[in-house]
C-alpha positions in Angstrom: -53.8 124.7 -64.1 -53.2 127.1 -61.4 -56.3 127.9 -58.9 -56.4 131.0 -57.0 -55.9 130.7 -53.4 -59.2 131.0 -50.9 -59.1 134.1 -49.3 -59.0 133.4 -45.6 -62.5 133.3 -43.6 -63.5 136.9 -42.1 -62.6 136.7 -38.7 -65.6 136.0 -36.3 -66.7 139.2 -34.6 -66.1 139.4 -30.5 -69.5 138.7 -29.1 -72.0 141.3 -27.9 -71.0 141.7 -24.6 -74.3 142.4 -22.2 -74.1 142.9 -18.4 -76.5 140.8 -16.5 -76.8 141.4 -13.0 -77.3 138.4 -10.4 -78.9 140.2 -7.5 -82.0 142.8 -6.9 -82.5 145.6 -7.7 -79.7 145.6 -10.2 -81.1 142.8 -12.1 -83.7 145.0 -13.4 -81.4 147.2 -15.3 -81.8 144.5 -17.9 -85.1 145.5 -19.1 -84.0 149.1 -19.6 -80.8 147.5 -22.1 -81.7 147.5 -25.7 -81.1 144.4 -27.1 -81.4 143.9 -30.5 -80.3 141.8 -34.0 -79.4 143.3 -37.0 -78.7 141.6 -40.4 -78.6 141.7 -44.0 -79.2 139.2 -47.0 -82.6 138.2 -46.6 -85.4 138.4 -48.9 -87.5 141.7 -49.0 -90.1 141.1 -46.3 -88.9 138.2 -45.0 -90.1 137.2 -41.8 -86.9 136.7 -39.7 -86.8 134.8 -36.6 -84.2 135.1 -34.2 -83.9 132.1 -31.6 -81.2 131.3 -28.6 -79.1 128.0 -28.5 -80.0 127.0 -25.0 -76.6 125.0 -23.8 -76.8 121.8 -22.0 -77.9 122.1 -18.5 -79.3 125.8 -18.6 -83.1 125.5 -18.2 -85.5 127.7 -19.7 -89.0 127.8 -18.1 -91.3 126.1 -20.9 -88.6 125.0 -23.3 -87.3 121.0 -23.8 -84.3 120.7 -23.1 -81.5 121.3 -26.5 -84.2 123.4 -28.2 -83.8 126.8 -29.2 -85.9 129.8 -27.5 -87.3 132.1 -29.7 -85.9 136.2 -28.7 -87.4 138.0 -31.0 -88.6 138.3 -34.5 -88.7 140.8 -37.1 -89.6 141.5 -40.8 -87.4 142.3 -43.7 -87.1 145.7 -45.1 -87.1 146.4 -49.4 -83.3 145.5 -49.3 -83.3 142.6 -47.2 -82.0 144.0 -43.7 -84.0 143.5 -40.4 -83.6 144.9 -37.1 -85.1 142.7 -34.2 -85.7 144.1 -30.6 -86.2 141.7 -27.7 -88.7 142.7 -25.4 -89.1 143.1 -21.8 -91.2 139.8 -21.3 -88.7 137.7 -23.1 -85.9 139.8 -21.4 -88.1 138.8 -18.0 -89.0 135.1 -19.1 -85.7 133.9 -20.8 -82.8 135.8 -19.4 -83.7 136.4 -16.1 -85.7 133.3 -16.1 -88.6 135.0 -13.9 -92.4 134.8 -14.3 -94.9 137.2 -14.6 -98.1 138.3 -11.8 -101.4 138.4 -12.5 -101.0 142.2 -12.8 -98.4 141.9 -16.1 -95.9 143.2 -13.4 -92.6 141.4 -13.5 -92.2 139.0 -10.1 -88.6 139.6 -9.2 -88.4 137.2 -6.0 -88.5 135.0 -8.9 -85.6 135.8 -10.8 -82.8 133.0 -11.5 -81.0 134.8 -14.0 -79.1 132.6 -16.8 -75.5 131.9 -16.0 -73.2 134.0 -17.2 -71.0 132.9 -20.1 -71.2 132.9 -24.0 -74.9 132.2 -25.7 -75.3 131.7 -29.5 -78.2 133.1 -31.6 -79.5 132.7 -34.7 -81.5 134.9 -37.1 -83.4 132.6 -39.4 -85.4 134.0 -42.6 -88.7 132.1 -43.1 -88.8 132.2 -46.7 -85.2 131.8 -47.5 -83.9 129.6 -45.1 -80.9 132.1 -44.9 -79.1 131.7 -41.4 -76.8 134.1 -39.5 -74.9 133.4 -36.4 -73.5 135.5 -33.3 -72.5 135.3 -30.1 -73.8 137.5 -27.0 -71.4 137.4 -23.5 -73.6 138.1 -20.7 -71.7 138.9 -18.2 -71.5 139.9 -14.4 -71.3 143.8 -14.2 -67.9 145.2 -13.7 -67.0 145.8 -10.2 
């Protein structure tokens, strides 16, 4: 008996490529970048919850070290598909790594942005258990 050959895997897609900004007042331009995650294959209504691999040695403010940070989260349309934004206080509290004042005003003397280089996320359906995995390249702006 003959079996038909496996197709080959899709190719991976390039990551997202995001410029983050190591000094002020450029860093901020961050918070005006929409970033958001997309997908496809979950169940209608799905609560989908979209966390960062944090790699060894990069230290998240309130996060044990090898555990995921949560970005953003979103809920399933009828057909499955969600669309997650990540919002300034995450952008504030996990990219750039900053705090916040008592005012709800960003602190940016207290910016230590991540370190540049290749991040991977995953968008996680609550229900379903369904997984999907990208990359996103943040990376120093382009002189």
């Amino acid at each position: 008996t003959l079996t038909p050959p496996v197709p080959p895997a899709s190719p991976e897609p390039p990551p997202l490529k995001v410029t983050l900004p190591t000094t002020l007042p450029a860093m901020m331009s961050i918070l005006q970048t929409r970033i958001y995650f997309s997908g496809q294959g979950f169940q209608p209504k799905e609560m989908v919850v979209v966390e960062m691999d944090v790699p060894p040695g990069v230290e998240i403010p309130a996060v044990k070290p090898g555990e995921p940070v949560g970005v953003a989260f979103a809920y399933a349309d009828e057909q499955g598909n969600f669309t997650a934004d990540v919002e300034a206080m995450t952008k504030i509290q996990t990219f750039l790594r900053g705090t916040i004042l008592p005012t709800l005003a960003p602190d940016p003397k207290s910016f230590k942005p991540i370190p540049h280089g290749i991040y991977t996320f995953r968008s996680t359906g609550t229900e379903s258990g369904r997984v999907g995995v990208f990359t996103v390249d943040f990376a120093p702006p382009v002189k």
